[in-house]
Backbone and ligand atoms as CSV (ligand in chain L), in Angstrom:
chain,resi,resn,atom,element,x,y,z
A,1,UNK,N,N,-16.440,36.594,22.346
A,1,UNK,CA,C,-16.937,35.239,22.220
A,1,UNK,C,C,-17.715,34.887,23.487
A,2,UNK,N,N,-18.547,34.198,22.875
A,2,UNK,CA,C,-19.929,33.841,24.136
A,2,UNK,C,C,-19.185,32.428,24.967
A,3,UNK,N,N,-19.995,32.130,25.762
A,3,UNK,CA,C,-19.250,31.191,26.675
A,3,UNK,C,C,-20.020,29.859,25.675
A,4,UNK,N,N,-19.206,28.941,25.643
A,4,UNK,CA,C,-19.608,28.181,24.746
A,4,UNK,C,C,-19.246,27.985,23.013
A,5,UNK,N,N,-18.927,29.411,23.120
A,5,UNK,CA,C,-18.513,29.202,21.121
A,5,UNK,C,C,-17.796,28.291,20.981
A,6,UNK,N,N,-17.429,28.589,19.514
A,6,UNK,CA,C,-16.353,28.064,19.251
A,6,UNK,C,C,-15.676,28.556,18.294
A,7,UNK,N,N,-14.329,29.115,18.049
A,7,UNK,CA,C,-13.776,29.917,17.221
A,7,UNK,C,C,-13.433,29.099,15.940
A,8,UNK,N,N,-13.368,30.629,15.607
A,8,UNK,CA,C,-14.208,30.276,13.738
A,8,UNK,C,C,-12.980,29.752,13.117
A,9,UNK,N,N,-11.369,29.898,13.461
A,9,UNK,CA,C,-10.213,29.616,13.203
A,9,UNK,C,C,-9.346,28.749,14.121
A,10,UNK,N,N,-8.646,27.898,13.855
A,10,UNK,CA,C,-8.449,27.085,14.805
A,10,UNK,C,C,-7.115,27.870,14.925
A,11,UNK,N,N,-6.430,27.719,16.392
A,11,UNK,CA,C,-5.223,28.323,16.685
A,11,UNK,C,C,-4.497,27.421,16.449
A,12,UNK,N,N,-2.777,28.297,15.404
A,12,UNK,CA,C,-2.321,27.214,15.147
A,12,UNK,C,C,-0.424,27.888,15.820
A,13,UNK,N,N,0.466,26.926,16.015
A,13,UNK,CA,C,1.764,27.400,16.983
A,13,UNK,C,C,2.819,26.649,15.844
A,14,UNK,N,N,3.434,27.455,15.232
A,14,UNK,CA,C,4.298,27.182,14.679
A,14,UNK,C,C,5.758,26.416,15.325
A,15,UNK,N,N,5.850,25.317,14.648
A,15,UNK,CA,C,7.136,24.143,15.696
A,15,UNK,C,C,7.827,23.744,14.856
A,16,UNK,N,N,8.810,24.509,13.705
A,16,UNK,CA,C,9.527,23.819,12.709
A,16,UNK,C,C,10.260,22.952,13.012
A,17,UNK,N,N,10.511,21.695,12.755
A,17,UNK,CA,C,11.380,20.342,13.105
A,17,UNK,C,C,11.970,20.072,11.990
A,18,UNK,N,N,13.695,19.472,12.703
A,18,UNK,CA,C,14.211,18.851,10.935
A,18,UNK,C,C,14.253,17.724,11.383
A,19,UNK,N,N,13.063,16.456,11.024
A,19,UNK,CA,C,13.129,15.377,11.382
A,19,UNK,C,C,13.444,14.112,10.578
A,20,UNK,N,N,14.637,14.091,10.431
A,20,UNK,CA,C,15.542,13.007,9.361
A,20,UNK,C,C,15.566,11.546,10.038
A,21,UNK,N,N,14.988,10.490,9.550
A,21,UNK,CA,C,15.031,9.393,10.690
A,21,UNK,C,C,14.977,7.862,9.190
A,22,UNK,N,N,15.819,6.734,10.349
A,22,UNK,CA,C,15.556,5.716,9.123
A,22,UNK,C,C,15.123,4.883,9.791
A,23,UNK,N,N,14.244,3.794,9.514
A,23,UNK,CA,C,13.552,2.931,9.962
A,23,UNK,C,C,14.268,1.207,9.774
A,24,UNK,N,N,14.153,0.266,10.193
A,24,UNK,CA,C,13.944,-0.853,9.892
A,24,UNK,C,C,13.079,-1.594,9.429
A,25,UNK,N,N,13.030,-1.969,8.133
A,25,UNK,CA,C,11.455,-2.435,8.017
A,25,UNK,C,C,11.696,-4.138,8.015
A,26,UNK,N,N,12.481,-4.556,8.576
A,26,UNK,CA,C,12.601,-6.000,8.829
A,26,UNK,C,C,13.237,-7.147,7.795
A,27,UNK,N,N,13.943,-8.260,7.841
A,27,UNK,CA,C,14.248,-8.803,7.165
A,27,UNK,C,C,13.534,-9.567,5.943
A,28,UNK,N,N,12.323,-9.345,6.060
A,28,UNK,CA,C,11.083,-10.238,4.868
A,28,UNK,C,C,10.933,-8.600,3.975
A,29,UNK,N,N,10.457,-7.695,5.011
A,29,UNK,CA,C,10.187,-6.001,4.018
A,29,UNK,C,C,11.566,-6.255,2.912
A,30,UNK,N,N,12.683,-6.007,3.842
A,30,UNK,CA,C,13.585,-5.732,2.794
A,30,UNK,C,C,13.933,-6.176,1.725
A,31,UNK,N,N,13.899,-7.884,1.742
A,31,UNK,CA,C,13.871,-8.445,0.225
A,31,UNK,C,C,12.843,-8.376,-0.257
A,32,UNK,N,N,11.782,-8.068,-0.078
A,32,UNK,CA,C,10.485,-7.483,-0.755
A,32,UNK,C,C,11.015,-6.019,-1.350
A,33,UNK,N,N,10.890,-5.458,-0.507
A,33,UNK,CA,C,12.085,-4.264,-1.335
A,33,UNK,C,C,12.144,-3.862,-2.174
A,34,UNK,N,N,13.554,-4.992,-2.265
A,34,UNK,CA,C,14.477,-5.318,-3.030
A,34,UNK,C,C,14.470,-5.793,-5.054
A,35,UNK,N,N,13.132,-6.249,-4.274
A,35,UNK,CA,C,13.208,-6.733,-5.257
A,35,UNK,C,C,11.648,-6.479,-6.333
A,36,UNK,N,N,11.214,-4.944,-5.604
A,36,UNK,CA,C,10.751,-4.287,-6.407
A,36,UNK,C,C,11.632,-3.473,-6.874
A,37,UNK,N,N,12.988,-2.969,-6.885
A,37,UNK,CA,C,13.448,-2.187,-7.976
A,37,UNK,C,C,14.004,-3.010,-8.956
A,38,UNK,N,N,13.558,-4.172,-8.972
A,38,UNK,CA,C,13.722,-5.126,-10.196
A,38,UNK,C,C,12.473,-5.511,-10.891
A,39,UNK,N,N,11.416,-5.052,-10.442
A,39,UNK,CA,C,10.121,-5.141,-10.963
A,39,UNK,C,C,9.586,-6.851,-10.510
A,40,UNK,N,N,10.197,-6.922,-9.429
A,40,UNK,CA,C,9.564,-8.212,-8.885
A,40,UNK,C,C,8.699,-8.335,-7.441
A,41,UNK,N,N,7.836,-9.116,-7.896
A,41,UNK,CA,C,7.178,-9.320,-6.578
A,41,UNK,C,C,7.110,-10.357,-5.848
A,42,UNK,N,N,7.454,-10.813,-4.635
A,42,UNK,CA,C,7.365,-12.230,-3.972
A,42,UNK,C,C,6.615,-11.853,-2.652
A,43,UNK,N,N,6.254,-13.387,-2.508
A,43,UNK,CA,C,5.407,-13.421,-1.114
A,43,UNK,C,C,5.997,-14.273,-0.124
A,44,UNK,N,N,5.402,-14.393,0.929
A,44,UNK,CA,C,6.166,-15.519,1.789
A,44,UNK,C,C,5.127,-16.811,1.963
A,45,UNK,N,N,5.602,-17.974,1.823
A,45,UNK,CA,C,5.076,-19.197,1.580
A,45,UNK,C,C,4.767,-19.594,2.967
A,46,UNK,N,N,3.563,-20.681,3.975
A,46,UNK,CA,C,3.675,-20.722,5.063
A,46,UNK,C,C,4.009,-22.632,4.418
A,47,UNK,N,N,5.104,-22.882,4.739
A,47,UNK,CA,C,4.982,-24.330,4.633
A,47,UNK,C,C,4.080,-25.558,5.270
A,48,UNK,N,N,3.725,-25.167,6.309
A,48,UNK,CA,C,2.491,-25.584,7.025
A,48,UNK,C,C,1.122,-25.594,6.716
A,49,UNK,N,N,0.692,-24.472,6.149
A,49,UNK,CA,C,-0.862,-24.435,5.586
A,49,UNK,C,C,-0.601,-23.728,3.789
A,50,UNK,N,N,0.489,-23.073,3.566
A,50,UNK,CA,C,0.672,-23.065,1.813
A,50,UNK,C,C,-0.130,-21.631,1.801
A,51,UNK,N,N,-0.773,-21.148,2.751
A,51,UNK,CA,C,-0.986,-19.572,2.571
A,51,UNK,C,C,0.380,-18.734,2.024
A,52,UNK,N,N,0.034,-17.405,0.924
A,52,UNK,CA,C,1.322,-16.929,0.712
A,52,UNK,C,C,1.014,-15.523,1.032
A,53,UNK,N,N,1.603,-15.096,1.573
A,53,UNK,CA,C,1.878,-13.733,2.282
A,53,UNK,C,C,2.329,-12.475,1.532
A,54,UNK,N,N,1.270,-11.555,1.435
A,54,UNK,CA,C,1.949,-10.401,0.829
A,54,UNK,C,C,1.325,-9.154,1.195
A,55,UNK,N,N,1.693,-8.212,1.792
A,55,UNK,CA,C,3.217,-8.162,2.002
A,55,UNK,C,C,3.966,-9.431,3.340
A,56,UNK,N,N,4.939,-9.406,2.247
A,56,UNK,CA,C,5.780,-10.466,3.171
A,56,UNK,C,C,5.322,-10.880,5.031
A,57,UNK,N,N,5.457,-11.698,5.448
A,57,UNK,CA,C,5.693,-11.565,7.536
A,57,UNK,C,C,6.411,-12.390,8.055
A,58,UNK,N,N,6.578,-12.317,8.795
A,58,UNK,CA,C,8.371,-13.496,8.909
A,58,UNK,C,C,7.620,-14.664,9.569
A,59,UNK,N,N,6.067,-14.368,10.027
A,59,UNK,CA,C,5.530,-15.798,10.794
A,59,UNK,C,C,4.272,-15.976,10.159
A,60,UNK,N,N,3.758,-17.552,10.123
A,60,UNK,CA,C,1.964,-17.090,9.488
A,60,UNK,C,C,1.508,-16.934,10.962
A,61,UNK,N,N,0.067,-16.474,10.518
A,61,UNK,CA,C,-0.584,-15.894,11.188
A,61,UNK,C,C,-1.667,-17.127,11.953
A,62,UNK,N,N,-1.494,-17.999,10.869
A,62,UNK,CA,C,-2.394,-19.215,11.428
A,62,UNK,C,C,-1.290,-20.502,12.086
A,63,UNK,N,N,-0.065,-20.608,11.484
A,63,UNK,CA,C,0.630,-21.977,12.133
A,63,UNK,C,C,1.277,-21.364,13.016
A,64,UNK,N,N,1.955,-20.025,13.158
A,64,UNK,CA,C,2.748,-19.482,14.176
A,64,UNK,C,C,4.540,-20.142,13.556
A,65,UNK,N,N,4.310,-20.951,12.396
A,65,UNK,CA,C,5.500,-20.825,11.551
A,65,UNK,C,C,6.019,-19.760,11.326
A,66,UNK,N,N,7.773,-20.497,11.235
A,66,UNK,CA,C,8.265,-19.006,10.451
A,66,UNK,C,C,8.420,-19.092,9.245
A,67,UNK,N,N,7.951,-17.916,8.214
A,67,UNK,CA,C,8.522,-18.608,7.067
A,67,UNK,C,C,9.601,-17.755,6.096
A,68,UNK,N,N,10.356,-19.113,5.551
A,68,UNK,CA,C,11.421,-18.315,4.614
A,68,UNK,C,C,10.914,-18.667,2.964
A,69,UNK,N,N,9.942,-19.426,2.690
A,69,UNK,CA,C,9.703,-19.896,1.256
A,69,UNK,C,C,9.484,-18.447,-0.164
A,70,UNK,N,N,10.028,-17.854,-0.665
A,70,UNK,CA,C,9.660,-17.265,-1.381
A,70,UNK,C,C,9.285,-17.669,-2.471
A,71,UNK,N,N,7.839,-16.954,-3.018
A,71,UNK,CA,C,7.350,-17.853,-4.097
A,71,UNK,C,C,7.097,-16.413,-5.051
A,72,UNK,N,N,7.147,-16.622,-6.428
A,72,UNK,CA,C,6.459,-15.297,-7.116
A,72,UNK,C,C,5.071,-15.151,-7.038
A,73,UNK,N,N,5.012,-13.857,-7.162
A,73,UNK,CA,C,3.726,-13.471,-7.379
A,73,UNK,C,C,4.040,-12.445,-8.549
A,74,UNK,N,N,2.263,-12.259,-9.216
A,74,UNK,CA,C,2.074,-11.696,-10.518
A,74,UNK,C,C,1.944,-10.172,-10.537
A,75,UNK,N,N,1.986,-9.276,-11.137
A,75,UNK,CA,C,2.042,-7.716,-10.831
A,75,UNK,C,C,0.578,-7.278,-10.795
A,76,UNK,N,N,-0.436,-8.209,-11.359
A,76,UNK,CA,C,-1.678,-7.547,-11.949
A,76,UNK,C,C,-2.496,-9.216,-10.737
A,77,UNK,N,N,-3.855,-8.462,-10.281
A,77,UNK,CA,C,-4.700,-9.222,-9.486
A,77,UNK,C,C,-6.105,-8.896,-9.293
A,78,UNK,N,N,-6.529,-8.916,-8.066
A,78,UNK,CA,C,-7.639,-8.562,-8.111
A,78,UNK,C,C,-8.059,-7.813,-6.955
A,79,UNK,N,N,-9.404,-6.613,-7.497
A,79,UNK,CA,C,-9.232,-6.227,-6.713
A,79,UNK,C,C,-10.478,-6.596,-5.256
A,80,UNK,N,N,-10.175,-6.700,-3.839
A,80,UNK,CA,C,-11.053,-6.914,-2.767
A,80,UNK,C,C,-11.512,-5.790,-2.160
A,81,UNK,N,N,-11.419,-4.813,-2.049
A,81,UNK,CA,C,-11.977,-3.836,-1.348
A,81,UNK,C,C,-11.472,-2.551,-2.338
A,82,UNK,N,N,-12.178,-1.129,-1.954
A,82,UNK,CA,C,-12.028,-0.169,-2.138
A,82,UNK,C,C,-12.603,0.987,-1.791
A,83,UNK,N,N,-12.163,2.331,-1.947
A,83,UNK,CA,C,-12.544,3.293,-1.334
A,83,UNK,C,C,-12.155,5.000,-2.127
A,84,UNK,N,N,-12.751,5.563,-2.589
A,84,UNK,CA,C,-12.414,6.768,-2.957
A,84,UNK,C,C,-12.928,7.784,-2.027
A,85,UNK,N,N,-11.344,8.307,-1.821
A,85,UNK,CA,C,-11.404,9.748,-0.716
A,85,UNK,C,C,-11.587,10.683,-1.361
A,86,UNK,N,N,-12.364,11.604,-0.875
A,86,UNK,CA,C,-12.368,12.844,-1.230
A,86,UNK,C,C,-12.336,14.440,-0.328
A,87,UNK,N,N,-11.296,13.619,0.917
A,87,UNK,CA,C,-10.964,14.784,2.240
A,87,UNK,C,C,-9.060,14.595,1.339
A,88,UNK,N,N,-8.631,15.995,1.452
A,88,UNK,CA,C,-6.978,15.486,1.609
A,88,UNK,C,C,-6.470,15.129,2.901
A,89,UNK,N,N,-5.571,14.455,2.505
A,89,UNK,CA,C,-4.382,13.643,3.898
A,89,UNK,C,C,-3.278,13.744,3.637
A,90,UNK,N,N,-2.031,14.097,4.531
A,90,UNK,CA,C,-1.153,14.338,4.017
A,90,UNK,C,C,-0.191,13.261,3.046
A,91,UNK,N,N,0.103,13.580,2.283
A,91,UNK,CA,C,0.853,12.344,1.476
A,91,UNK,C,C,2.071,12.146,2.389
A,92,UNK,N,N,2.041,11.000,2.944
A,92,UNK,CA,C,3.348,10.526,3.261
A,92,UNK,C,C,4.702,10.449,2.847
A,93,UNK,N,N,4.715,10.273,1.261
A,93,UNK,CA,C,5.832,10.808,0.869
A,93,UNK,C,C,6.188,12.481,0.535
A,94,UNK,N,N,5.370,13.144,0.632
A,94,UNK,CA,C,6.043,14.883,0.382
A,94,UNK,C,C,5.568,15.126,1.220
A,95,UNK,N,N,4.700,14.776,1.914
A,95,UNK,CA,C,4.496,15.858,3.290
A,95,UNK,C,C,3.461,16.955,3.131
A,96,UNK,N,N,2.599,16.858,2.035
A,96,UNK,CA,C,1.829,17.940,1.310
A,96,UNK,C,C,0.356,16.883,1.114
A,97,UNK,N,N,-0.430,17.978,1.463
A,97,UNK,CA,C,-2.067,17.210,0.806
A,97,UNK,C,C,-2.221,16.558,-0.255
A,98,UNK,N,N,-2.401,15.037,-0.323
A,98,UNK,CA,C,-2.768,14.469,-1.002
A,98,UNK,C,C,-4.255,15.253,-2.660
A,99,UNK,N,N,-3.599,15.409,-3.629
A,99,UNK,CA,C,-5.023,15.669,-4.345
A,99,UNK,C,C,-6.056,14.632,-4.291
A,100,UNK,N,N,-7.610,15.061,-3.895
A,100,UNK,CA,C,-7.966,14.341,-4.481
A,100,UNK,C,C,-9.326,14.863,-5.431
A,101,UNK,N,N,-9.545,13.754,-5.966
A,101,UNK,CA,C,-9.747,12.771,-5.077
A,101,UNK,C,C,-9.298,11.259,-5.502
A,102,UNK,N,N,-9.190,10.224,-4.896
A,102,UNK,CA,C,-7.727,9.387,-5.186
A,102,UNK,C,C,-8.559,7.944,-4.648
A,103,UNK,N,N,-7.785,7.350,-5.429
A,103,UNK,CA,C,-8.775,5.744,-4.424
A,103,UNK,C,C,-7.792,4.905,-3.920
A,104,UNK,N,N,-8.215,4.045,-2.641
A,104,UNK,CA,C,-7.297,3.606,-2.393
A,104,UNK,C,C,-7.806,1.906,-2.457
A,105,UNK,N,N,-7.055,0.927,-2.667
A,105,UNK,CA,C,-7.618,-0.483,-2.555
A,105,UNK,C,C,-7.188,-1.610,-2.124
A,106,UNK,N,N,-7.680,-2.639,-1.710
A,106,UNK,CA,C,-6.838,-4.034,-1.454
A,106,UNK,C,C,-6.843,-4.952,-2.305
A,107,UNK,N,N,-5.737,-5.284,-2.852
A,107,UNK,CA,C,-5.181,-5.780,-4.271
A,107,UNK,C,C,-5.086,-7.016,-4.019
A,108,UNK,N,N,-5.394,-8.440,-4.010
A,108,UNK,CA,C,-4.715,-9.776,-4.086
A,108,UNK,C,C,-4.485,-9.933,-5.105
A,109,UNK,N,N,-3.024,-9.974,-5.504
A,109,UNK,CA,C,-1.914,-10.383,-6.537
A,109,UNK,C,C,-2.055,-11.677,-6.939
A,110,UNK,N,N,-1.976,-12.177,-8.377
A,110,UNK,CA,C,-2.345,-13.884,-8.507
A,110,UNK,C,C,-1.293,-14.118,-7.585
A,111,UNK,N,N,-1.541,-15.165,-6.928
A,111,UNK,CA,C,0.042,-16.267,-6.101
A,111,UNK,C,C,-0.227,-15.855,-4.980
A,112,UNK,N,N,-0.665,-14.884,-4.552
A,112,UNK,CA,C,-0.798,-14.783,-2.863
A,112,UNK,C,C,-2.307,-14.758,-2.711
A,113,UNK,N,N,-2.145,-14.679,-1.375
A,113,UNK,CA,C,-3.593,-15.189,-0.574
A,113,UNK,C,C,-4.138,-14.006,0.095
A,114,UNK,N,N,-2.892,-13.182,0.109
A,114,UNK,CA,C,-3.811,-11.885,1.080
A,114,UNK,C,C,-3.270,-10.662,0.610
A,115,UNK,N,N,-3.487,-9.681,1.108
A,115,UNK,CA,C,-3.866,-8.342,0.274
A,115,UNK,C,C,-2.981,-7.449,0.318
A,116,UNK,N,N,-2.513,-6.375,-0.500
A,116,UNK,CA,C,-1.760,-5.355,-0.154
A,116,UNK,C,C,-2.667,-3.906,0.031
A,117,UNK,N,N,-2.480,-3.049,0.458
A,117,UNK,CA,C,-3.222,-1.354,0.106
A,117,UNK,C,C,-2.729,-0.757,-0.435
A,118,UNK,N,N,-2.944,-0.293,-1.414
A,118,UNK,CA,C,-2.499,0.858,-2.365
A,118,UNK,C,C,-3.419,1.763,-3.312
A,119,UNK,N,N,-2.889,2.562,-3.890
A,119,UNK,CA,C,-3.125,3.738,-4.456
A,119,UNK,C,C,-3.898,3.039,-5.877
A,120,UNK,N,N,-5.254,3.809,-6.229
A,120,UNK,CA,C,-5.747,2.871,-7.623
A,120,UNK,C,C,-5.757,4.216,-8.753
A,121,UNK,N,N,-5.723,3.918,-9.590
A,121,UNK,CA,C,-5.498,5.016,-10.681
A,121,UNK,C,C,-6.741,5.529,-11.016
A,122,UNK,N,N,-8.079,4.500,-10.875
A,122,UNK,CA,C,-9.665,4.818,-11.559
A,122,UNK,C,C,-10.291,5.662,-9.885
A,123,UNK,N,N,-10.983,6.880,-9.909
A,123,UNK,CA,C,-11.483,7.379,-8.743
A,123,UNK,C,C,-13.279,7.786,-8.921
A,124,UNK,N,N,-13.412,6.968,-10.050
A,124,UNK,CA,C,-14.782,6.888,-10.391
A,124,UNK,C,C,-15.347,5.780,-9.957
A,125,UNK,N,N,-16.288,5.909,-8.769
A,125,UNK,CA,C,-17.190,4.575,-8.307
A,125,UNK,C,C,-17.773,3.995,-8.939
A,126,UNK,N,N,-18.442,4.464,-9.883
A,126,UNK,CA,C,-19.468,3.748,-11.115
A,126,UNK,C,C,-18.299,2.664,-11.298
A,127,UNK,N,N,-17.016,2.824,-11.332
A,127,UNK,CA,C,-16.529,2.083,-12.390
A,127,UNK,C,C,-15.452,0.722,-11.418
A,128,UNK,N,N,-15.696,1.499,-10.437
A,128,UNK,CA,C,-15.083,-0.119,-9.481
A,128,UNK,C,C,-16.094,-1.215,-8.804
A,129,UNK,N,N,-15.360,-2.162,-8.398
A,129,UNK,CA,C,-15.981,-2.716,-7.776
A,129,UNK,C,C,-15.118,-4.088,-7.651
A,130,UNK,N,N,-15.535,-5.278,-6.517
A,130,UNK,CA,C,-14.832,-6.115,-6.084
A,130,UNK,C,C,-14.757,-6.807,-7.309
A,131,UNK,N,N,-13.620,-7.274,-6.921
A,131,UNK,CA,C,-13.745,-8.790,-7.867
A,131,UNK,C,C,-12.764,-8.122,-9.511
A,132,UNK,N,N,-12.698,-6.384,-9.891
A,132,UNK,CA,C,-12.263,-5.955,-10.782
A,132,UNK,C,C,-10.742,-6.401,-10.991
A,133,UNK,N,N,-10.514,-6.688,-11.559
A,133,UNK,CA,C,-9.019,-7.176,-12.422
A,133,UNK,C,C,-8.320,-5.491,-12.875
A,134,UNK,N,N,-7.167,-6.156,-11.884
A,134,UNK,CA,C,-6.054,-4.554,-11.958
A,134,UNK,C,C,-4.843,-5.478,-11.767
A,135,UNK,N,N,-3.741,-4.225,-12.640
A,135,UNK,CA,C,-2.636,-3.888,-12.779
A,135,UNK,C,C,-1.581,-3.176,-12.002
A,136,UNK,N,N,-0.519,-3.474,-11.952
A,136,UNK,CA,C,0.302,-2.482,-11.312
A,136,UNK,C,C,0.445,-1.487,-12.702
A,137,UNK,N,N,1.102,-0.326,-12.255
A,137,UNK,CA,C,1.680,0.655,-12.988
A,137,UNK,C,C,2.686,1.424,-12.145
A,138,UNK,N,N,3.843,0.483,-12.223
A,138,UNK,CA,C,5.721,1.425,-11.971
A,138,UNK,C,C,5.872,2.182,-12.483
A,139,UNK,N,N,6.824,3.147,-11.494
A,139,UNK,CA,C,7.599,3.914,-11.396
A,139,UNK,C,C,8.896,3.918,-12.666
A,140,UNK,N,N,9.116,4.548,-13.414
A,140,UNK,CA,C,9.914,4.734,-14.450
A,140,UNK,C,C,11.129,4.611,-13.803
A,141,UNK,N,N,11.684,5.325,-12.215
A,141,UNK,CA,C,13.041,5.167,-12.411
A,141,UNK,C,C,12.440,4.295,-10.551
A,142,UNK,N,N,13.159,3.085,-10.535
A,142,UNK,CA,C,12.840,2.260,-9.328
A,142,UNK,C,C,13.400,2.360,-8.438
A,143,UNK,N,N,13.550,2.266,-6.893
A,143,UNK,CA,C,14.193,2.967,-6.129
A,143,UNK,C,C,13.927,1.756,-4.994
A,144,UNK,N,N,13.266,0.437,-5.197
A,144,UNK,CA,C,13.074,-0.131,-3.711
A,144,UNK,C,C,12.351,0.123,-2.918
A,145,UNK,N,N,10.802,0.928,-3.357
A,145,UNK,CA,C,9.904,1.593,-2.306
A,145,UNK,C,C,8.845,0.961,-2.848
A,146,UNK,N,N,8.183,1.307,-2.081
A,146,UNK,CA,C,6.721,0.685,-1.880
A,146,UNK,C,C,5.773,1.185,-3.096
A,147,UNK,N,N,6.632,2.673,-3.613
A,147,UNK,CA,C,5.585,2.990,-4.216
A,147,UNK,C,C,6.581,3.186,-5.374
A,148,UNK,N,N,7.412,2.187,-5.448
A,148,UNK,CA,C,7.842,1.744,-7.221
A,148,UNK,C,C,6.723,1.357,-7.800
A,149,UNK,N,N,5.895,0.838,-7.056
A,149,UNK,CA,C,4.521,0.880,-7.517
A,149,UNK,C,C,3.806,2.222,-7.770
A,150,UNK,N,N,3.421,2.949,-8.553
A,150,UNK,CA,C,2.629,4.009,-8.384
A,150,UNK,C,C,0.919,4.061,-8.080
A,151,UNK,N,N,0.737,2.846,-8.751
A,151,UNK,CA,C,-0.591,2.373,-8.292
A,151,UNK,C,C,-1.465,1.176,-9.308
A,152,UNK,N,N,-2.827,1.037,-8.866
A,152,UNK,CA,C,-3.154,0.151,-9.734
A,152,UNK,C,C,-3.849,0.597,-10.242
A,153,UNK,N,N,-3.948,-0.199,-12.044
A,153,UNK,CA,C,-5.265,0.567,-12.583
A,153,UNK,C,C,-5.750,-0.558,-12.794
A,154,UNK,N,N,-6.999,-0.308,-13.625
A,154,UNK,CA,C,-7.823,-1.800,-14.220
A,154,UNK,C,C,-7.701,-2.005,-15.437
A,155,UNK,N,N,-6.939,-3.580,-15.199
A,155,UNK,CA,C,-6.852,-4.366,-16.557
A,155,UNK,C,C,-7.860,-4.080,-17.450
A,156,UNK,N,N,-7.294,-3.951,-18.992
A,156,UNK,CA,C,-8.352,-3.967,-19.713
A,156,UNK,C,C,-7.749,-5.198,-20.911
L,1,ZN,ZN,ZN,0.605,-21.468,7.968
C-alpha cells in the first residue's frame, strides 16, 4: 500500500459483550407504556397553554409547567414529515440490519399537538406526502413497547 491509500477492507477486532441493561424511561413514558398494551394512547395536557404532548414530558416546553392532565388521543393522524431509507441501520430491537428499504415518519395523532417517529408501512415516495392520513397497525400480542405499534400505514 502506497502512502496515502486506503484499504479496500476496513479492519475489524472482534469484542463479544453480554450487555443486559434496564433503563428508566420515566414516570409520564411509563404510563404511556402502559397503556399501549391496552391499545391506548394518551398525551400529556399543559394546563397553562392546552398544548398536548405526545410522546408524553413531565414539563411543557413553553410554560415550564408540570403536567399531569392525561387526555386521549386517537390511533390514526396525520402525517408531518417523512423519509424513506434505503442504507440499513441496525434495528434496535434485534440488533440486525434493518431491511430496507423502510420509511420512517412524524405522525400527529388527532388530540395531540406534537409528533411521534415511527416506522410507516408505505416505502413508495410517489405515494407519501405531508398532510397524508395514517393509521396505527399493532402488534398482535402487546407487550408495553413502543413498538406495540408496528407502524403506520395510510388510511384508506
Ligand atoms: Zn404550556
Amino acid at each position: 500500500m502506497t502512502a496515502g491509500a486506503i484499504a479496500a477492507e476496513p479492519l475489524g477486532v472482534a469484542c463479544p459483550m453480554d450487555l443486559g441493561w434496564r433503563y428508566a424511561s420515566g414516570a409520564a413514558m411509563e404510563r404511556f407504556l402502559a397503556g399501549l398494551r391496552e391499545r391506548r394512547i394518551e398525551a400529556l395536557r399543559c394546563d397553562g397553554c392546552g398544548r398536548r404532548y405526545l410522546p408524553p414530558r413531565p414539563l411543557c416546553g413553553d410554560c415550564r409547567l408540570p403536567l399531569d392532565r392525561w387526555v386521549p388521543v386517537a390511533a390514526a393522524g396525520t402525517l408531518e414529515a417523512w423519509s424513506v431509507y434505503r442504507l440499513p441501520i441496525l434495528d434496535g430491537r434485534t440488533g440486525e440490519p434493518r431491511p430496507t428499504p423502510y420509511g420512517i415518519g412524524l405522525v400527529r395523532l388527532d388530540g395531540a399537538d406534537t409528533t411521534i417517529n415511527h416506522l410507516l408501512a408505505e416505502t413508495d415516495p410517489g405515494r407519501l406526502r405531508i398532510g397524508l392520513r395514517v393509521r396505527a397497525v399493532w402488534r398482535e400480542e402487546l407487550r408495553g413497547a413502543l413498538d406495540d405499534i408496528l407502524h403506520f400505514e395510510v388510511a384508506r
